[in-house]
PDB file of N, CA, C and O in Angstrom:
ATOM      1  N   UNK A   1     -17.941  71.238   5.248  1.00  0.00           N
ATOM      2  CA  UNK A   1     -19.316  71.161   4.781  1.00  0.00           C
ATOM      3  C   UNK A   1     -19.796  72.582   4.481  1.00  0.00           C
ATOM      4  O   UNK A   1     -19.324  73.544   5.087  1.00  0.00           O
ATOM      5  N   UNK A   2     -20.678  72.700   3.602  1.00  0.00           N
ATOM      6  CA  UNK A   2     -21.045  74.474   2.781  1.00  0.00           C
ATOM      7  C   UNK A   2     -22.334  74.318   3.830  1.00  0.00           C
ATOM      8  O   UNK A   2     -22.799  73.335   4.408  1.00  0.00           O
ATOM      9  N   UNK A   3     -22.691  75.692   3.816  1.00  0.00           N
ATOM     10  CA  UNK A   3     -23.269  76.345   4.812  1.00  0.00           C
ATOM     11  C   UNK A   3     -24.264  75.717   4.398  1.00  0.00           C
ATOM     12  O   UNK A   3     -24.580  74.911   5.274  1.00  0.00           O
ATOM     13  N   UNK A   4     -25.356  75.608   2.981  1.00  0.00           N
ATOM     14  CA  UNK A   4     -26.253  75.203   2.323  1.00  0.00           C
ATOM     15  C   UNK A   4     -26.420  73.747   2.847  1.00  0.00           C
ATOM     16  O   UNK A   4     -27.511  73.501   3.360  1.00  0.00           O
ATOM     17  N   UNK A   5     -25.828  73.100   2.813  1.00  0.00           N
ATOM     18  CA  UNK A   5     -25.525  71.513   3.171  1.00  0.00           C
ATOM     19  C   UNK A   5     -25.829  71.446   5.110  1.00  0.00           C
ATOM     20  O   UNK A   5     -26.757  70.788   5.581  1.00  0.00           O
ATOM     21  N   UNK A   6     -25.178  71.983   5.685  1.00  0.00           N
ATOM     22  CA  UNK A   6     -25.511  72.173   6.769  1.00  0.00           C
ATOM     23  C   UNK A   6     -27.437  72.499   6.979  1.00  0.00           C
ATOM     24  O   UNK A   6     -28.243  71.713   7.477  1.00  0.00           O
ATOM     25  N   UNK A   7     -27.681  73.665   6.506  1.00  0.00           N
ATOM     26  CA  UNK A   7     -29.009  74.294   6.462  1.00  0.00           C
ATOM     27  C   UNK A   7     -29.769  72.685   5.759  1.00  0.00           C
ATOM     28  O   UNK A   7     -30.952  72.848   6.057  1.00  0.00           O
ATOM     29  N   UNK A   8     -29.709  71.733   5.252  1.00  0.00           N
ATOM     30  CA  UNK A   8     -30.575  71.246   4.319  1.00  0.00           C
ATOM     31  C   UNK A   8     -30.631  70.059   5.535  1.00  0.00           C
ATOM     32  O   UNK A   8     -31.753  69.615   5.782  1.00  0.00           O
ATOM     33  N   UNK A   9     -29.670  69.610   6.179  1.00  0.00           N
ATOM     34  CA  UNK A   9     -29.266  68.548   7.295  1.00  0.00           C
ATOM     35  C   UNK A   9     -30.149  68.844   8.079  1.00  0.00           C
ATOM     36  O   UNK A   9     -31.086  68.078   8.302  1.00  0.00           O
ATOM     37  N   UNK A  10     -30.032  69.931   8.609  1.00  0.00           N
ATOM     38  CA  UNK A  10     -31.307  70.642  10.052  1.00  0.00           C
ATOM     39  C   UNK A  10     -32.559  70.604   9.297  1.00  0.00           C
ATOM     40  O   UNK A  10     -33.524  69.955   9.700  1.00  0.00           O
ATOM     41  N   UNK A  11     -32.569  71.161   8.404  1.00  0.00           N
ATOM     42  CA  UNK A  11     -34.225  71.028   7.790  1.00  0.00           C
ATOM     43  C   UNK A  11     -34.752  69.656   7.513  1.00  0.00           C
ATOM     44  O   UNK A  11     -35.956  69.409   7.450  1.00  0.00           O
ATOM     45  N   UNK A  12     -33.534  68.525   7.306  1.00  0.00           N
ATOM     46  CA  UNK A  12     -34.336  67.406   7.132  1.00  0.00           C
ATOM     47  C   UNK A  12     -34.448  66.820   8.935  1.00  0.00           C
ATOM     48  O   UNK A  12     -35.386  66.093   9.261  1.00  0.00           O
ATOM     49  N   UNK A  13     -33.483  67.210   9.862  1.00  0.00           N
ATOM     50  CA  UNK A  13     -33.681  66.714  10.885  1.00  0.00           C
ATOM     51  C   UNK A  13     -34.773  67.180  11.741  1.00  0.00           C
ATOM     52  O   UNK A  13     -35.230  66.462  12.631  1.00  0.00           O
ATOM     53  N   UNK A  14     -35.254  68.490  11.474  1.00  0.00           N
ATOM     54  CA  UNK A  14     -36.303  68.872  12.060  1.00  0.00           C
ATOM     55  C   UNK A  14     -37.881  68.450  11.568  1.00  0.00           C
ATOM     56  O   UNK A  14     -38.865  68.499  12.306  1.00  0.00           O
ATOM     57  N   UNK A  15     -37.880  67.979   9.989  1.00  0.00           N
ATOM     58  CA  UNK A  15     -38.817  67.220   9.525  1.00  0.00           C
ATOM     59  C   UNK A  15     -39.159  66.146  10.073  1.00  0.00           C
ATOM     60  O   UNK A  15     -40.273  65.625  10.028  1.00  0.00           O
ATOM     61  N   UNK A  16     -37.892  65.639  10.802  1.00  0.00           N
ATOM     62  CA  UNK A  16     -38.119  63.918  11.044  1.00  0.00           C
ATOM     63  C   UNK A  16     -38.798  63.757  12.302  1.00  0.00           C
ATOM     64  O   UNK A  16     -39.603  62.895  12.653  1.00  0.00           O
ATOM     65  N   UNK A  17     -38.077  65.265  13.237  1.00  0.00           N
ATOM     66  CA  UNK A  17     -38.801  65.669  14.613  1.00  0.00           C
ATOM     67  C   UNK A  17     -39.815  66.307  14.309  1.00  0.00           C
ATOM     68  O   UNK A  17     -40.163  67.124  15.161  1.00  0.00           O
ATOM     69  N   UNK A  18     -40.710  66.213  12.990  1.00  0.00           N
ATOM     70  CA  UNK A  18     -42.413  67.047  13.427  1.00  0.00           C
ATOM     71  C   UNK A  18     -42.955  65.499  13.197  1.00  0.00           C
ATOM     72  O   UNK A  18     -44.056  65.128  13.603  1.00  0.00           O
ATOM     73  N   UNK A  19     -42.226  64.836  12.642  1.00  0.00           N
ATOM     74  CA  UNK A  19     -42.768  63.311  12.204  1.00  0.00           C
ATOM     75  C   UNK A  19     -43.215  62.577  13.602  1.00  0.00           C
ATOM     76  O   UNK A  19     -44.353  62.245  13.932  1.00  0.00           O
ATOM     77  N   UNK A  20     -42.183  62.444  14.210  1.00  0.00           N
ATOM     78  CA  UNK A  20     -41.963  61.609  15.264  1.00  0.00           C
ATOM     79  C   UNK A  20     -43.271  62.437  16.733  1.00  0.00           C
ATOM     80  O   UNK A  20     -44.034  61.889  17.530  1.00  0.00           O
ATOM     81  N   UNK A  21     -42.940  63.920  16.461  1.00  0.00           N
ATOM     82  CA  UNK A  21     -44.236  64.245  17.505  1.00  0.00           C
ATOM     83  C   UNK A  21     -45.792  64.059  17.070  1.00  0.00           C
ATOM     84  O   UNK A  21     -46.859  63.913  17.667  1.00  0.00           O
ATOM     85  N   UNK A  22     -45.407  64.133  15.863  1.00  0.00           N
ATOM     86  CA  UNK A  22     -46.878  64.255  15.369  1.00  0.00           C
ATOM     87  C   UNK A  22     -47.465  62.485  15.512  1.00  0.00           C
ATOM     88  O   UNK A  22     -48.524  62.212  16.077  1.00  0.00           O
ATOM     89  N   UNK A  23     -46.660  61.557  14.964  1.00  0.00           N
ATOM     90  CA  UNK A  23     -46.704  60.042  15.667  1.00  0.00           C
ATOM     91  C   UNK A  23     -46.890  59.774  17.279  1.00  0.00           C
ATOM     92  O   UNK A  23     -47.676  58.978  17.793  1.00  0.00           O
ATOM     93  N   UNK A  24     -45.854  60.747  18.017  1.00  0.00           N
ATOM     94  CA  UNK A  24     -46.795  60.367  19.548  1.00  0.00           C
ATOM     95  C   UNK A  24     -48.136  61.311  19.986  1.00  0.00           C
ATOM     96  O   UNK A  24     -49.051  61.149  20.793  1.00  0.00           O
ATOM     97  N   UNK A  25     -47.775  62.363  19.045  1.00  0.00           N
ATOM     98  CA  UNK A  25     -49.762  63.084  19.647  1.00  0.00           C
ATOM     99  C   UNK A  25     -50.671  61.825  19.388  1.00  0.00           C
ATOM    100  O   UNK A  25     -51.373  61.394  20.303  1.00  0.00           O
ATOM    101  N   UNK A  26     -50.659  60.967  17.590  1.00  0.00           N
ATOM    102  CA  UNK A  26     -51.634  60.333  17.544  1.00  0.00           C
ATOM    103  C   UNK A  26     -51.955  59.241  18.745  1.00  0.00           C
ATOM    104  O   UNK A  26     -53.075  58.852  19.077  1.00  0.00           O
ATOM    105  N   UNK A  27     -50.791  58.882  19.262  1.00  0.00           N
ATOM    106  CA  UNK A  27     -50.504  57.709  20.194  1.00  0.00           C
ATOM    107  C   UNK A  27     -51.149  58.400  21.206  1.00  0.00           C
ATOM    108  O   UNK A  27     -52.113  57.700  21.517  1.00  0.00           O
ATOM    109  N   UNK A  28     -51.129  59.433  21.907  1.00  0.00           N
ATOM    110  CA  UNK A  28     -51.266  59.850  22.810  1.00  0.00           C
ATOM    111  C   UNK A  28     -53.227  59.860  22.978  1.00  0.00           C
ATOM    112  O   UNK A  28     -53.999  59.686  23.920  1.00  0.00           O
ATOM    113  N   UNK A  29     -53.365  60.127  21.675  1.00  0.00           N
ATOM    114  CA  UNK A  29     -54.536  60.851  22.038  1.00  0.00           C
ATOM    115  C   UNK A  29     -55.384  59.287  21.961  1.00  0.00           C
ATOM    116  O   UNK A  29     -56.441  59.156  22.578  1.00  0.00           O
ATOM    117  N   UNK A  30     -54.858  58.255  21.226  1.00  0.00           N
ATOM    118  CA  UNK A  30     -55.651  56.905  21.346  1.00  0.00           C
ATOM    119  C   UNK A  30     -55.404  56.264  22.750  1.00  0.00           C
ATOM    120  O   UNK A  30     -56.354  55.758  23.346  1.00  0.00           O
ATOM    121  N   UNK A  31     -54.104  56.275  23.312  1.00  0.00           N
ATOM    122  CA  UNK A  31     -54.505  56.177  24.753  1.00  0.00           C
ATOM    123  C   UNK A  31     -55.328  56.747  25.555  1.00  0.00           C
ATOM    124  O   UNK A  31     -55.725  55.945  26.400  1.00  0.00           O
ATOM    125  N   UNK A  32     -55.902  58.113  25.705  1.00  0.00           N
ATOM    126  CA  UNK A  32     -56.799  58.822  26.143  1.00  0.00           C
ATOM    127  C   UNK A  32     -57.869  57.833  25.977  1.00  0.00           C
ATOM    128  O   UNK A  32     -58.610  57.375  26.848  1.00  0.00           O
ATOM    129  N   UNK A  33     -57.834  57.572  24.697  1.00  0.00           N
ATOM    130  CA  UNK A  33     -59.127  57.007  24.636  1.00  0.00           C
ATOM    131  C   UNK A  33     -59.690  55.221  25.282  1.00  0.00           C
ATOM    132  O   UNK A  33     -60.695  54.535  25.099  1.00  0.00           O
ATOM    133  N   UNK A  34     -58.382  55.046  26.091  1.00  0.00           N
ATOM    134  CA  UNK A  34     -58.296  54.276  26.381  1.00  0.00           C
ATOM    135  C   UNK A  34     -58.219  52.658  25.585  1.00  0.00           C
ATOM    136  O   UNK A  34     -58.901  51.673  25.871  1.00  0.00           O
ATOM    137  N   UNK A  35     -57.197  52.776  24.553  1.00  0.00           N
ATOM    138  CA  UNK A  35     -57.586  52.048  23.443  1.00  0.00           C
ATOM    139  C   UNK A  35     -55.550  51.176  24.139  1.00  0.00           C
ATOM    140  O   UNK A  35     -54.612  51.628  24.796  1.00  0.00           O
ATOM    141  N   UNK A  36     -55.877  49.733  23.404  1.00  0.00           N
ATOM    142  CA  UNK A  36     -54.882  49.220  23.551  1.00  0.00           C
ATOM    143  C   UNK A  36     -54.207  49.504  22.788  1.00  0.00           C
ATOM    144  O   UNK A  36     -54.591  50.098  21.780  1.00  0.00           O
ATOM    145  N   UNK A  37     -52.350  49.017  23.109  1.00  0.00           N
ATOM    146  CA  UNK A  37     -51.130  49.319  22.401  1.00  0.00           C
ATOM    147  C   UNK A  37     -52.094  48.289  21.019  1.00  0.00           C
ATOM    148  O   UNK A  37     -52.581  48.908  20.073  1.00  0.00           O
ATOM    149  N   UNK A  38     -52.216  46.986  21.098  1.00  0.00           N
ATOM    150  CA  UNK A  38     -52.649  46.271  19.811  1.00  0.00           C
ATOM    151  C   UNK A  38     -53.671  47.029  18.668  1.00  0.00           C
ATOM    152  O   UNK A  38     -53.705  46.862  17.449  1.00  0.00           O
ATOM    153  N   UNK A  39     -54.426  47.856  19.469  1.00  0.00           N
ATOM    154  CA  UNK A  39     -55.382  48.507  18.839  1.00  0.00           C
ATOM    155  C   UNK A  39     -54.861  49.469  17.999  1.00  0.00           C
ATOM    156  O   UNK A  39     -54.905  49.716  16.793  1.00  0.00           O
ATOM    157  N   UNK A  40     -54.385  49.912  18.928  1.00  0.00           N
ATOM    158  CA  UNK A  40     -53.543  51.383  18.749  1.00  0.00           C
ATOM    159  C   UNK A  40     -52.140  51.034  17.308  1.00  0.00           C
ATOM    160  O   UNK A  40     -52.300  51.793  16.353  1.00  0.00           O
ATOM    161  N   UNK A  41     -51.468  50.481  17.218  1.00  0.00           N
ATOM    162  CA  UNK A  41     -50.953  49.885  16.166  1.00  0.00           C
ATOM    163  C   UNK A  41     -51.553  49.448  15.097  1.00  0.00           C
ATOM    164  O   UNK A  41     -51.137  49.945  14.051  1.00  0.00           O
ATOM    165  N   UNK A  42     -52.476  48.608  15.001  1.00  0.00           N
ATOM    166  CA  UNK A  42     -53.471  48.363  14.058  1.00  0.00           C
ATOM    167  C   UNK A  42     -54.246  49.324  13.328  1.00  0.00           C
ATOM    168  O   UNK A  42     -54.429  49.265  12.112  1.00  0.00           O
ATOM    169  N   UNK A  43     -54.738  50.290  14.160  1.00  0.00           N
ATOM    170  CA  UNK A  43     -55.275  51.878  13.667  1.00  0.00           C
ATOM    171  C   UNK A  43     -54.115  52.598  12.999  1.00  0.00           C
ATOM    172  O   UNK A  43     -54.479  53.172  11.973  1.00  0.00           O
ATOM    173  N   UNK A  44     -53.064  52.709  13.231  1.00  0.00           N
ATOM    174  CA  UNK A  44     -51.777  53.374  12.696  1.00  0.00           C
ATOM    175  C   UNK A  44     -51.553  52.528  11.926  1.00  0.00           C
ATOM    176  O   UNK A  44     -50.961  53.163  11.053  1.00  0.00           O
ATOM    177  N   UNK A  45     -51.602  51.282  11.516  1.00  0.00           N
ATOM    178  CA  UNK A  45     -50.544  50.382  10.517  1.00  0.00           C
ATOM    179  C   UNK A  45     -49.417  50.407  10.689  1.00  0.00           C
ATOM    180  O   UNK A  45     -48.722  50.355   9.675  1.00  0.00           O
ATOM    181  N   UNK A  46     -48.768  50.492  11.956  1.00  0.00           N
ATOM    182  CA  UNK A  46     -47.863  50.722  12.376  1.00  0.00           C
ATOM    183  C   UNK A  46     -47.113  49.467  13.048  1.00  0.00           C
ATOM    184  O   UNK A  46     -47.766  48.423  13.046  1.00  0.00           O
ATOM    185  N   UNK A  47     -45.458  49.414  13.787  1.00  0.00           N
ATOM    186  CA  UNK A  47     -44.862  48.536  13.862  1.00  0.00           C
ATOM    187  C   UNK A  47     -45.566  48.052  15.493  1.00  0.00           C
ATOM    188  O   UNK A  47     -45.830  48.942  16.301  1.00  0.00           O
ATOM    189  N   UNK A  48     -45.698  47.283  15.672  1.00  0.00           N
ATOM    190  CA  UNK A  48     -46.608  46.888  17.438  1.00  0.00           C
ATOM    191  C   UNK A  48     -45.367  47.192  18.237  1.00  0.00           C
ATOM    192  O   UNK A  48     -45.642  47.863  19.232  1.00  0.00           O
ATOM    193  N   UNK A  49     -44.103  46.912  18.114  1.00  0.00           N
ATOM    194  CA  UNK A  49     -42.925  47.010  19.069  1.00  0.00           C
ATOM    195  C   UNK A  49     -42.716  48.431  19.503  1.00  0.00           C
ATOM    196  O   UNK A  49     -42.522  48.778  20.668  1.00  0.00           O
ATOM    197  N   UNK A  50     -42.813  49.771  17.729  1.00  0.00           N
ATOM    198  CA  UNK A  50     -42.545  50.883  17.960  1.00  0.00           C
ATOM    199  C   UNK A  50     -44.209  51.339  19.153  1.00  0.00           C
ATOM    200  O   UNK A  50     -43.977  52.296  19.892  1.00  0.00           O
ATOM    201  N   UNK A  51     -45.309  50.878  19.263  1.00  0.00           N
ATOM    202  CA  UNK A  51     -46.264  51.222  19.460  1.00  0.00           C
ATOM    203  C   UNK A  51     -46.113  51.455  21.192  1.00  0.00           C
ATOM    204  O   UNK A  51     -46.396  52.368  21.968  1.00  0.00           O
ATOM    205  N   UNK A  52     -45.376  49.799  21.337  1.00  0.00           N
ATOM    206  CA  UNK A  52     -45.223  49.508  22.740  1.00  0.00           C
ATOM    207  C   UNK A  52     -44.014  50.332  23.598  1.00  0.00           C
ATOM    208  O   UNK A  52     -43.930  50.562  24.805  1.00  0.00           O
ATOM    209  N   UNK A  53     -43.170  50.659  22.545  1.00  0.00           N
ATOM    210  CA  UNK A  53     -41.932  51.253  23.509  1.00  0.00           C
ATOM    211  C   UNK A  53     -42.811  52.670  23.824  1.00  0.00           C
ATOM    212  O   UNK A  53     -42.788  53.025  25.003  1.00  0.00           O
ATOM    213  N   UNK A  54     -43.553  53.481  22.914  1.00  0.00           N
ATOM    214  CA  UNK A  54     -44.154  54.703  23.145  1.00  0.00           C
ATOM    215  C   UNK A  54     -44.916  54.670  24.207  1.00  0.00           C
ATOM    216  O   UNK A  54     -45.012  55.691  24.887  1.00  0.00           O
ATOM    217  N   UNK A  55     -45.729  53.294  24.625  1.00  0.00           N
ATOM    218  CA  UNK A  55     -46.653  53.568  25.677  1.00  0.00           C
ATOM    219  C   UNK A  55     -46.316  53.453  26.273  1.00  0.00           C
ATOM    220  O   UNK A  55     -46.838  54.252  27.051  1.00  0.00           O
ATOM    221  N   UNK A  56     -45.122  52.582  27.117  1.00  0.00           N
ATOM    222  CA  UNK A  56     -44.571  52.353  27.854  1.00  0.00           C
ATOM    223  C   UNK A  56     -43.716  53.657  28.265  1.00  0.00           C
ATOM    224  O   UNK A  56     -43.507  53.697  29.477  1.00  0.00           O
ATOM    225  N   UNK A  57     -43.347  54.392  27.766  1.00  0.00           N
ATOM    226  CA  UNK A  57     -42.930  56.141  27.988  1.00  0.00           C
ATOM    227  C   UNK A  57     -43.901  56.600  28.751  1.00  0.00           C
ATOM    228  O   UNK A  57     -43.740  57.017  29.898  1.00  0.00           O
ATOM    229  N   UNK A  58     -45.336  56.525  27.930  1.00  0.00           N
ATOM    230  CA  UNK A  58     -46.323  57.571  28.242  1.00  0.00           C
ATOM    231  C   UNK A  58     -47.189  57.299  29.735  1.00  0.00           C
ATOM    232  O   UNK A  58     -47.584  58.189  30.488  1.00  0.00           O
ATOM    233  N   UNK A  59     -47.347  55.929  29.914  1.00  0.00           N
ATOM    234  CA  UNK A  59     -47.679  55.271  31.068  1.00  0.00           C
ATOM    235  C   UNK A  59     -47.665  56.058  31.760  1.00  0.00           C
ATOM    236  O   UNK A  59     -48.780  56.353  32.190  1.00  0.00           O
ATOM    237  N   UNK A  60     -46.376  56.947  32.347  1.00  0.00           N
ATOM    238  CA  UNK A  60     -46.156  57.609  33.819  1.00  0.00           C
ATOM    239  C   UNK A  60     -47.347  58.951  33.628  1.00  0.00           C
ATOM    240  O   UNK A  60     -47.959  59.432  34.582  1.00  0.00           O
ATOM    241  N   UNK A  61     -47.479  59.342  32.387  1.00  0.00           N
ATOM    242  CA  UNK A  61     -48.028  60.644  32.355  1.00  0.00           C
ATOM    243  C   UNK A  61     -49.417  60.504  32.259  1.00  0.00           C
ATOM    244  O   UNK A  61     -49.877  61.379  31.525  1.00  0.00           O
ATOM    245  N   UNK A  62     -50.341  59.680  32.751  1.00  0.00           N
ATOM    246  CA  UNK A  62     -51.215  59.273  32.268  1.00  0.00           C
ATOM    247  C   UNK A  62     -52.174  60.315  33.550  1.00  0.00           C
ATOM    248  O   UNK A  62     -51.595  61.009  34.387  1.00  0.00           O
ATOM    249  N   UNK A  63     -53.428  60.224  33.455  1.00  0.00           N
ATOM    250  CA  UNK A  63     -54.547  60.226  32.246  1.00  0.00           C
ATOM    251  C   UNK A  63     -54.552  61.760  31.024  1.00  0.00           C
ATOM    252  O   UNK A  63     -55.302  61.900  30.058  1.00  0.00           O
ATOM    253  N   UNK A  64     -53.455  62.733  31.505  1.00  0.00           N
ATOM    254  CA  UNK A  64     -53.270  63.310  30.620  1.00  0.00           C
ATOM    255  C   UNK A  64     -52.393  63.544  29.058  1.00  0.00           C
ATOM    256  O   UNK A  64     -52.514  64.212  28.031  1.00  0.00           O
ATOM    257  N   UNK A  65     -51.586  62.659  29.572  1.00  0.00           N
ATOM    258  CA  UNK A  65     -50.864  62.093  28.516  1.00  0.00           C
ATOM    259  C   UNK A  65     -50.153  63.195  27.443  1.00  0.00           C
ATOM    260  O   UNK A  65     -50.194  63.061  26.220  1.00  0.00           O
ATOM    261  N   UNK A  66     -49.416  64.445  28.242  1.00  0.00           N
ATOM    262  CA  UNK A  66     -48.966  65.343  27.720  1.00  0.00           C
ATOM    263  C   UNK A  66     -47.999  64.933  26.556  1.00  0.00           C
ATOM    264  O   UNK A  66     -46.866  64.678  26.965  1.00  0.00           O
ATOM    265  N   UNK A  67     -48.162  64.820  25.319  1.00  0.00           N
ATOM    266  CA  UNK A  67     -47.404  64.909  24.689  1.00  0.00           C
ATOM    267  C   UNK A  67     -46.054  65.379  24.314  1.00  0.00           C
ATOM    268  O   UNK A  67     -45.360  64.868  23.435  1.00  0.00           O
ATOM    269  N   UNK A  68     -45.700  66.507  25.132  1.00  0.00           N
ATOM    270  CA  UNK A  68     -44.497  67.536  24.762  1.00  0.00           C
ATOM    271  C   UNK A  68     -43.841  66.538  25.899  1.00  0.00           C
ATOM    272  O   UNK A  68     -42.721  66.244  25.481  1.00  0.00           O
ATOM    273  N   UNK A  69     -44.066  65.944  27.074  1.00  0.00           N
ATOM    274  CA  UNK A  69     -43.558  65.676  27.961  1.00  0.00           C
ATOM    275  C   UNK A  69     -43.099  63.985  27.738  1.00  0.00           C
ATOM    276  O   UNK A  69     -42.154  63.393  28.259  1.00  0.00           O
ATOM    277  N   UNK A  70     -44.048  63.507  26.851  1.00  0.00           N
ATOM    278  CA  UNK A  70     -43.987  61.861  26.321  1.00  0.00           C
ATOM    279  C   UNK A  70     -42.755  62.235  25.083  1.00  0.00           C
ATOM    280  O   UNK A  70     -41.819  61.485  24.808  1.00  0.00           O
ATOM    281  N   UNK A  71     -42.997  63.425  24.512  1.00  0.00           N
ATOM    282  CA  UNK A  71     -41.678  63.703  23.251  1.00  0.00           C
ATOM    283  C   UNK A  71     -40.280  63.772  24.164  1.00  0.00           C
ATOM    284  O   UNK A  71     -39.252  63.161  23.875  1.00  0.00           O
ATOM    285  N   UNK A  72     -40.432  64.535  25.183  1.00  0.00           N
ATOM    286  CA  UNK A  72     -38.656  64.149  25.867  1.00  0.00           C
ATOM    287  C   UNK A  72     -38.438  63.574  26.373  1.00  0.00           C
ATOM    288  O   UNK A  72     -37.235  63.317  26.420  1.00  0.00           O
ATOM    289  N   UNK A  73     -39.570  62.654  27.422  1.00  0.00           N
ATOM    290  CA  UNK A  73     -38.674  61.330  27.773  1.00  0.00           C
ATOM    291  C   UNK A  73     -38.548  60.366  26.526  1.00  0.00           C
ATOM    292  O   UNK A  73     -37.510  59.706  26.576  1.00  0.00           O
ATOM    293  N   UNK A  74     -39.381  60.100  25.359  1.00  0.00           N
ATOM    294  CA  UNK A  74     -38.621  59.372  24.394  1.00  0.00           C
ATOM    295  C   UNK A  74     -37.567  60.032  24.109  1.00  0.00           C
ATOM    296  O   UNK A  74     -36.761  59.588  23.292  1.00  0.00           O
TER     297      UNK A  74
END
């Protein structure tokens, strides 16, 4: 594999990881608000299953709901 090809792999994989944190900050911060997984999906237009496996992560960290810490146990 050319070095270029390599470099373009990480840049798309690290895109996918600002995706995915930036998806549990929003999660995070609607739990704060004490809002349900149903809610909370519905506000995102999002999948209810992906909504539920996230809260179910974040549960333990609660009422602060550190994000960086909800990103590595997912």
């Amino acid at each position: 594999m050319q070095l270029w090809e390599e470099m373009a792999l990480a840049r798309e994989a690290a895109k996918e990881e600002g995706r995915t944190v930036n998806f549990i900050v929003l999660i995070c911060k609607k739990l704060k608000k004490n809002k349900s997984v149903e809610e909370i999906a519905e506000e995102l237009e999002t999948d209810f299953a992906i909504v539920q496996d996230i809260c179910e992560v974040a549960r333990p960290f609660a009422p602060e709901y550190d994000e960086n810490k909800v990103f590595e146990a997912w």
